[in-house]
N, C-alpha and C positions, 0 to 999 in steps of 0.2 A: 166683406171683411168687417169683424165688430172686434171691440177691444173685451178683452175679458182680464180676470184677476186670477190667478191658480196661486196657490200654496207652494211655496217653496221653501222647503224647513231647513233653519238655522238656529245655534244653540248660544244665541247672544243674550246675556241677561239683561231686564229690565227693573234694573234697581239703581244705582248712584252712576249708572255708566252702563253707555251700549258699543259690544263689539257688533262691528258692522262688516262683513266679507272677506275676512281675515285680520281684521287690523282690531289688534286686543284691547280692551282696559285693561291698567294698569292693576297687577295683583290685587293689591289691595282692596280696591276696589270692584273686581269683577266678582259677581254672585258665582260661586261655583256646583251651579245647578244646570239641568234642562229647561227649557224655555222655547219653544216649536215658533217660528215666524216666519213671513214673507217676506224675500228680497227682493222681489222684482212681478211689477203691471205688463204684464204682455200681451201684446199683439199678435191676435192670432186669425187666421183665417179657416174657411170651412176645412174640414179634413178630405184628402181627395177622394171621391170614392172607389178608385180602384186598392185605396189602402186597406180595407176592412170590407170580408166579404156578404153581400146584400143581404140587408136583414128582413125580418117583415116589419119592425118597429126601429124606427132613424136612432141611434141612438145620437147622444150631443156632440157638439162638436166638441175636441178635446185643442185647448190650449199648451201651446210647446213653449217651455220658457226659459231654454238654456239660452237664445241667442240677448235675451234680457239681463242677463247677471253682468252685475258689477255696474250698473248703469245710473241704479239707482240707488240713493241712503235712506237712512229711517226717518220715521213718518217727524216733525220737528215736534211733534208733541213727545216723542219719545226719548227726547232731550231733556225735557224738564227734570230737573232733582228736586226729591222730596227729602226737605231737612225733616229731620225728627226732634224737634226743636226741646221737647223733654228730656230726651236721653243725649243731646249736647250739652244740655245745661247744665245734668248731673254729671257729665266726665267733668267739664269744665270745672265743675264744683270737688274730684277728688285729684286734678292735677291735670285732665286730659286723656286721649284715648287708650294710649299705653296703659296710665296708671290705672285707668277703670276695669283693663284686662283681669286679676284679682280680684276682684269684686263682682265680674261676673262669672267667672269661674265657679265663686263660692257659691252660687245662685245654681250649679249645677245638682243635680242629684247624686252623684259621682264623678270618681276620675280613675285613668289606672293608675296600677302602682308600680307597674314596669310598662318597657317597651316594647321587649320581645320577648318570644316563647321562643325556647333553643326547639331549631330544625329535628326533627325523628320524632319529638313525641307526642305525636298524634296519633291515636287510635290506628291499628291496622284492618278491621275489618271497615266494609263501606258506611254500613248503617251505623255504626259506634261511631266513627269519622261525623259523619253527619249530623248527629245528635251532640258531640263536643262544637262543630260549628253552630251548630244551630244558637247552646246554652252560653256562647263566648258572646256571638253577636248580639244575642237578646241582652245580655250583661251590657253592652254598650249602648246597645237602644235606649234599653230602661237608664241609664246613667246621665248621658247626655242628653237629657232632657231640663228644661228648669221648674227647681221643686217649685214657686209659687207658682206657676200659671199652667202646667203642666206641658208646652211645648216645645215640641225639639228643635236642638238650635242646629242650624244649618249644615257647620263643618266643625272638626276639631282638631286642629296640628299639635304633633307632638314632634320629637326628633328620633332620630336611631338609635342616641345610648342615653337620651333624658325624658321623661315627660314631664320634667317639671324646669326644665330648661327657658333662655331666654327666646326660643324657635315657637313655645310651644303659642298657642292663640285659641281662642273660640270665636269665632261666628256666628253672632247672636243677633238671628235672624232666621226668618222661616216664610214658608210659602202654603201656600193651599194643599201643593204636591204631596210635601213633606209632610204637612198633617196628616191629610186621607193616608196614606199608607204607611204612619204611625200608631192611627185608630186600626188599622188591618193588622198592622206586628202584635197590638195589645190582644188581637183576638188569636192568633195565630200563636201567643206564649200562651195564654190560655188551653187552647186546641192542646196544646204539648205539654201541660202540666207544669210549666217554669213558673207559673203565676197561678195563685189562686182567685177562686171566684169573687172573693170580695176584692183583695187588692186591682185584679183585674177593674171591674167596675168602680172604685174609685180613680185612677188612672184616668177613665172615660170618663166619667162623671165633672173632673178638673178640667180636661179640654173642653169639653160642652159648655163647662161655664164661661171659659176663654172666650170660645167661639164666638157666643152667645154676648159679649164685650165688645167683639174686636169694629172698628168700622167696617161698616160694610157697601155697597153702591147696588139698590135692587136685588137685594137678598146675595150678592155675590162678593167672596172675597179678594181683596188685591191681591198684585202680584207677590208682594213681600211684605212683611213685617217686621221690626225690631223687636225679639222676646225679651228686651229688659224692657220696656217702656210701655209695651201692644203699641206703640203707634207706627200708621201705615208708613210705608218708605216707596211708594209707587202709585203713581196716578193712572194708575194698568189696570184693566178687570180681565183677566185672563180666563179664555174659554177650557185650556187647560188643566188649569189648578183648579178652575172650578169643577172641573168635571171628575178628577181625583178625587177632589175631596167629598165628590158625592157618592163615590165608589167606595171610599173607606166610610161614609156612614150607612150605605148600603149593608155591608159589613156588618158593624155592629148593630146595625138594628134584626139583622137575623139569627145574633149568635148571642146577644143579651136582650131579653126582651124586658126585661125592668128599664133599659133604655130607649126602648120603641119610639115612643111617644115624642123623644126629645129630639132625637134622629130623624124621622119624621119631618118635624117640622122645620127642620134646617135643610130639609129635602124642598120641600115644599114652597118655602119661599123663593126659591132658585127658580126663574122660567126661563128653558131656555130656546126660547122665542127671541129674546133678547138677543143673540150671537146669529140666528138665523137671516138669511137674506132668500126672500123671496123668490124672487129674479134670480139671480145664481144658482140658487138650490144650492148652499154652500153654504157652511159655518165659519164667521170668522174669526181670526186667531182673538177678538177680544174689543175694550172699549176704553179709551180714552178720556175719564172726566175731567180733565183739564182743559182739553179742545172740543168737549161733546160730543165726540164724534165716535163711529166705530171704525175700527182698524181699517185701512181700503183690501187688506191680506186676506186669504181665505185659507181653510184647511181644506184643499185639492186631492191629496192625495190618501188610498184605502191605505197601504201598508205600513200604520206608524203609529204609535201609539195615540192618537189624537182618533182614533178608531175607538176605541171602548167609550170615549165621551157621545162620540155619535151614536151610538148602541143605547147612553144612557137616554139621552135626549129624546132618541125616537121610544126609546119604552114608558118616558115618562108623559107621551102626547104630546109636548110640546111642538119637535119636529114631524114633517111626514117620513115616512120612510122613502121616497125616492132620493133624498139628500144621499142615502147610503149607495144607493145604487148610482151615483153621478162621478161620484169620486172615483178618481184615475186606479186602473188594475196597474194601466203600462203604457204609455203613451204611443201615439203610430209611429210606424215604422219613417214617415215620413219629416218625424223629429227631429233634428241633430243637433247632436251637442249629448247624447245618451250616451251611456258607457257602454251600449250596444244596441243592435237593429233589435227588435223583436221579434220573436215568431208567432206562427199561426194567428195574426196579427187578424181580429172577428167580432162580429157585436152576437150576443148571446140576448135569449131573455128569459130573466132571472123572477117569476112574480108578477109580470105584465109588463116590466120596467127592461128597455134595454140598455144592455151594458157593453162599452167596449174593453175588450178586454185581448190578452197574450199573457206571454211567458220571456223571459230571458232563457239562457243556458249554458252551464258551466261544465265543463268536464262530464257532460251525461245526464247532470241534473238539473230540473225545469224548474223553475221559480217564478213569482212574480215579485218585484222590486220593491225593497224601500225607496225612499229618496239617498238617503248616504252607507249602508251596508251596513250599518251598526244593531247588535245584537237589542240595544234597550229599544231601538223603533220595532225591531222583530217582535220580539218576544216579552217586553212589560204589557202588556194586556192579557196574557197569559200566564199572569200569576192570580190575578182574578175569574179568568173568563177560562176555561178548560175546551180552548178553541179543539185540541185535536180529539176529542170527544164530540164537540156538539158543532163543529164544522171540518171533520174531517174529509170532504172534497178541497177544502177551501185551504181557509185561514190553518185549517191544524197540518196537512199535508205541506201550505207552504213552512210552518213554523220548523217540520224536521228540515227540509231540504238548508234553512237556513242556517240553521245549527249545525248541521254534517259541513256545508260550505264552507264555514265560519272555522271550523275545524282543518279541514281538509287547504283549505285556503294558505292560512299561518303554517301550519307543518310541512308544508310541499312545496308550496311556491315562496313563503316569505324562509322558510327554515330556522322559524321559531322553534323552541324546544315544548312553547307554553300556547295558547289561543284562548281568544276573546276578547275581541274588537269593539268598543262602545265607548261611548266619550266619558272621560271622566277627569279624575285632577293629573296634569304635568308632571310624570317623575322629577324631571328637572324645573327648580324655580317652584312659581308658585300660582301658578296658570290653572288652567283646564284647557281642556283640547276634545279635538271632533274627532274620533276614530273610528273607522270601519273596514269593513272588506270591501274595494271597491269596485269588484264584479257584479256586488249583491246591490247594489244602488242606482237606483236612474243617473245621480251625478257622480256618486263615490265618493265618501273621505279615504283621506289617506290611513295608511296604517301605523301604526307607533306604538302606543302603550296598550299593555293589557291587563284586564280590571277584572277581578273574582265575580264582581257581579255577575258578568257574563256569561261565565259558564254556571252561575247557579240558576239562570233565567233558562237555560239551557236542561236543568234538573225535569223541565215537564214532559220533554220529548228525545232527549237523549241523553239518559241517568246515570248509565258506566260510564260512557265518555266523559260526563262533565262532574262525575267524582274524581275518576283519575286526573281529571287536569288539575281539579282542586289541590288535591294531595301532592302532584308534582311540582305546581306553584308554592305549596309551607316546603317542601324539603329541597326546592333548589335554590328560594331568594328569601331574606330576611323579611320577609312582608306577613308574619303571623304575629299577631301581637295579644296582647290580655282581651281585648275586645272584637277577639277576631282578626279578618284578613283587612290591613292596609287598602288604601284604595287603589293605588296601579303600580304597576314598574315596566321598564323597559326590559326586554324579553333577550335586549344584547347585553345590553350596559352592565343591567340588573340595579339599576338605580332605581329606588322607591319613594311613590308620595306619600309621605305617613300622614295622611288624612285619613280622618273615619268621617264621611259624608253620608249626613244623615238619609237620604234619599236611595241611596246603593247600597247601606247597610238594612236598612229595608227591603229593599227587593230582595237580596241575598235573604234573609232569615224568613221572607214570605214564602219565597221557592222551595227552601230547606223542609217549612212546616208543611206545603204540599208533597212534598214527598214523602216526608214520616208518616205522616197523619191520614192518607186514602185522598188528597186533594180536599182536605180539610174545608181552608178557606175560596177554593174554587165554586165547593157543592154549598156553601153559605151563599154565595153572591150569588150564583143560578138561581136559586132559591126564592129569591128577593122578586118581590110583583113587579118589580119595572123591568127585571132581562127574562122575566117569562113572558112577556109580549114580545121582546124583540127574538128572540130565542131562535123562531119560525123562520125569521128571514134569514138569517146566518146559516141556517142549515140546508137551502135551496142551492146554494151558487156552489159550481164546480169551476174551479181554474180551468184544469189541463184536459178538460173532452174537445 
C-alpha cells in the first residue's frame, strides 16, 4: 500500500476567496472562471490483477479517489488574499468600489447599447447564422477589453431591459486563460476578415507589452490579475493558465510572423519542468509563492482540458512523454464511488508505455470519462487541437460520442427543449456553477444551466446539431443580446445570466472561426514546432479496441 496524489478537478477560484466542495464564496467575490484543482490525497493500494487483463508491460498502479472527497480543504496557502494595494488606494481615492465602477467602465474599449436583439431575426440559413454569431461576439471581445493595456476584463453584467442600469458591473480582472484565448480570438477575427491586418497586430502588440509588465514567478503568470492596476491578485502560478496562454501565443506566433520573435520568447521562458514531479510522472495543478511550495494536487486525469497543457509541455522538451501516458483513461473497475463500473476494463501499449485504460457506456455509446461530464472538459482542447482529425482512434472518436451524449442526454432523459452542460455563470443570483451530464463523468456534476458555449465547442464534431441548438436557444429565451449569446439560462425557468464572460465568449467565436474558416486556427496551432513533436504520440492510442 503507498499513498499517492491524483487530480481531482474542481472549478473553485483562486483569487480573493476559495470555493471548497460545494460551499461558495460569496458573489462578489467569486472569480467566475475555470480553475482545474485537487480535492483530496488518496490512498490507494495496488490494483488487483484480476482487474485488468495481463499485459506484457505493468502498467501503474491507478489511484481511486472517491472514498477521499470531502475529507479534506485547501491547501492554507490557498487562503491567503492578495490586496492590490494600488487599485484600493485609487477606489478609495474616487469614493470606494462602487464608485470606481464608472471609471472603469470608461477604461473599456466599448459597451453595448442595448440588451436585447428581439427573437426571429437571425439569419435563417446555417452559415449566415454563424457568420452574424461569429461578427456579434467578436464585437464583444474586441469591446471588453481595456483600451490602455489591452486585456480583457474577466466578466460584464448587464440586466434584461438596461445596460446601463444600477445591475450592470465589470470585472476587472483577468487570468492567463483569458488572455491565451484572447490572443487566439485576435487571430481568428483576423482568419475571418472582421479585423484587419494592422489593427489585428496592434491589438497583439498592446498585450505583449502587458505581458511583458505584468509580474511574473519563473517566466509564469499568476493566477489573476487586476486590469486597472496589472497588479497580481494571487500568490498561484497555475499550471493551467500557464499552459493557455502558451497555446494562444503558439497561435500567434504562426499566424503573425512580425510577432514571432516576441512570442517566442515568452514561450521560452516558461519551463515546464517546474509543474513536473518526477516520481509521480504527473503535473501539478501549480505553485504556491507564499508557502514555496508546489501544490500536493496533481493533473490525474487524460480527459479535461489540462490535456493540451500536457501536449504543450511534452512538445516543448520540457516533460517526457510517459507523463501522457500515466494519466487515468478510466479508473478500475475495482473503484467505487464512479458513476459506473467500466468495461473491457485492460492495460494497452500505446509507444513502449503501458496504459490502463476502458470505456463507460451509455445508451449504446462507448466513451471514456471526464471527471464531471461537462462539455468545456470534453471539447476546449479542441478549439486548438483538431483532435478528430489527428486522433481520431482516440481523443476525436471520444469528443463525437461526447457531444451526441451531451445532446441526447438533456433532450431525453432531462426533457430539456435546449442542451449544453458546462459550468458557467448562475441564471439565478450571481454565482457560477459546475454543470455536466453526469453519465459522462467519473464523478458527475449535476445538471442545470445551459451555456451557448457549449454547443459551439460542439461546432468541430457535430455542426447541424450544434447550430440548430444555437438557433433554438436566440428564438426561445431572451439570451441574444448586441454582443452576442448571454452566458446561461435555465432550460425550465428560462431565467438568464446576462453575463458576457470573457473566457466563453472566446471559446464560442474560436469554434465559430473553425468552422467558417477550414479549421483556421486548429491548422495554425498544428503548425507550430512544439505540437509537431507531440503530434506522433496522440495519434498511436485507440480507446475502444
Amino acid at each position: 500500500m503507498s499513498t499517492r496524489r491524483l487530480t481531482v478537478p474542481s472549478r473553485a477560484g483562486l483569487g480573493a476567496c476559495t470555493g471548497w466542495l460545494g460551499t461558495r464564496c460569496p458573489a462578489r467575490l467569486q472569480p467566475p472562471r475555470r480553475q482545474r484543482w485537487v480535492i483530496v490525497v488518496a490512498l490507494v493500494s495496488q490494483v488487483a490483477a484480476s482487474s485488468l487483463v495481463a499485459p506484457v508491460l505493468a502498467a501503474p498502479p491507478i489511484p481511486c479517489p472517491f472514498a477521499g472527497l470531502g475529507r479534506t480543504g485547501p491547501p492554507p496557502a490557498a487562503l491567503e488574499v492578495v490586496v492590490p494595494a494600488k487599485k484600493k488606494a485609487w477606489e478609495r481615492s474616487v469614493g470606494g468600489e462602487l464608485a470606481a465602477q464608472p471609471y472603469i467602465r470608461a477604461r473599456l474599449t466599448g459597451w453595448p447599447q442595448r440588451a436585447l436583439v428581439e427573437r426571429g431575426t437571425l439569419p435563417a440559413g446555417d452559415r449566415e447564422l454563424a457568420l452574424r454569431l461569429a461578427r456579434d461576439t467578436w464585437r464583444g471581445i474586441e469591446a471588453l477589453t481595456d483600451r490602455q493595456n489591452g486585456l480583457p476584463v474577466d466578466n460584464v453584467r448587464v440586466s434584461k431591459t438596461s445596460v446601463d442600469g444600477a445591475d450592470s458591473h465589470v470585472g476587472d480582472y483577468t487570468s492567463g486563460t483569458d488572455i491565451g484565448l484572447y490572443l487566439a480570438a485576435v487571430a481568428a477575427a483576423r482568419e475571418l476578415d472582421l479585423i484587419t491586418p494592422g489593427a489585428a497586430t496592434e491589438k497583439l502588440r498592446t498585450v505583449l507589452d502587458t505581458l511583458e509588465r505584468l509580474e511574473t514567478f519563473r517566466g509564469f503568470v499568476f493566477n489573476f490579475y487586476d486590469t486597472t492596476s496589472l497588479e497580481r491578485t494571487s500568490n498561484f502560478v497555475s499550471f493551467i493558465d500557464a499552459s493557455w496562454l502558451s497555446a494562444g501565443l503558439m497561435v500567434v506566433r504562426m499566424t503573425f510572423p512580425e510577432l514571432q520573435a516576441r512570442a517566442t520568447r515568452l514561450l521560452e521562458q516558461q519551463d515546464f519542468t517546474f509543474f513536473y514531479d518526477r516520481i509521480k510522472q504527473q503535473l501539478s495543478q501549480g505553485y504556491y509563492v507564499n508557502a514555496r511550495t508546489r501544490s500536493p494536487y496533481d493533473y490525474g486525469m487524460l480527459y479535461t482540458e489540462a490535456r493540451l497543457g500536457s501536449l504543450i509541455a511534452i512538445g516543448k522538451g520540457d516533460v517526457p512523454e510517459v507523463q501522457w501516458f500515466h494519466m487515468v483513461r478510466t479508473f478500475p473497475a475495482s473503484c467505487a464511488g464512479q458513476t459506473q463500473v467500466p468495461k473491457a476494463a485492460r492495460t494497452q501499449t500505446v509507444r513502449g508505455h503501458p496504459v490502463a485504460t476502458g470505456y463507460y457506456e451509455w445508451n449504446g455509446l462507448r466513451y471514456v470519462p471526464s471527471w464531471g461530464g461537462s462539455m468545456f472538459e470534453a471539447l476546449m482542447p479542441a478549439l486548438l487541437l483538431d483532435e478528430a482529425r489527428l486522433a481520431p482512434d482516440s481523443l476525436g472518436a471520444n469528443d463525437r460520442v461526447h457531444a451526441e451524449v451531451q445532446r441526447r442526454y438533456a433532450l431525453e432523459q432531462l426533457g430539456y427543449p435546449v442542451w449544453g452542460l458546462s459550468p458557467s455563470a448562475t441564471p439565478q443570483g450571481d454565482g457560477y456553477g459546475e454543470y455536466g451530464v453526469k453519465v459522462l463523468g467519473a464523478r458527475g456534476y449535476a445538471s442545470g444551466a445551459v451555456t451557448p458555449h457549449a454547443s459551439a465547442l460542439a461546432l468541430s464534431v457535430t455542426p447541424d446539431a450544434a447550430l440548430a441548438n444555437l438557433r433554438t436557444l436566440a428564438a426561445q429565451y431572451d439570451i441574444y443580446g448586441e454582443y452576442g449569446f448571454y452566458d446561461a439560462v435555465d432550460p425550465v425557468s428560462g431565467a438568464v445570466s446576462y453575463k458576457y464572460l470573457a473566457l466563453d465568449q472566446s471559446m464560442l467565436f474560436i469554434a465559430l472561426a473553425n468552422y467558417l474558416n477550414d479549421h483556421c486556427i486548429q491548422r495554425r496551432f498544428a503548425a507550430d514546432p512544439i505540437m509537431q513533436k507531440a503530434l506522433p504520440m496522440i495519434a498511436a492510442e485507440r480507446f475502444f479496441e
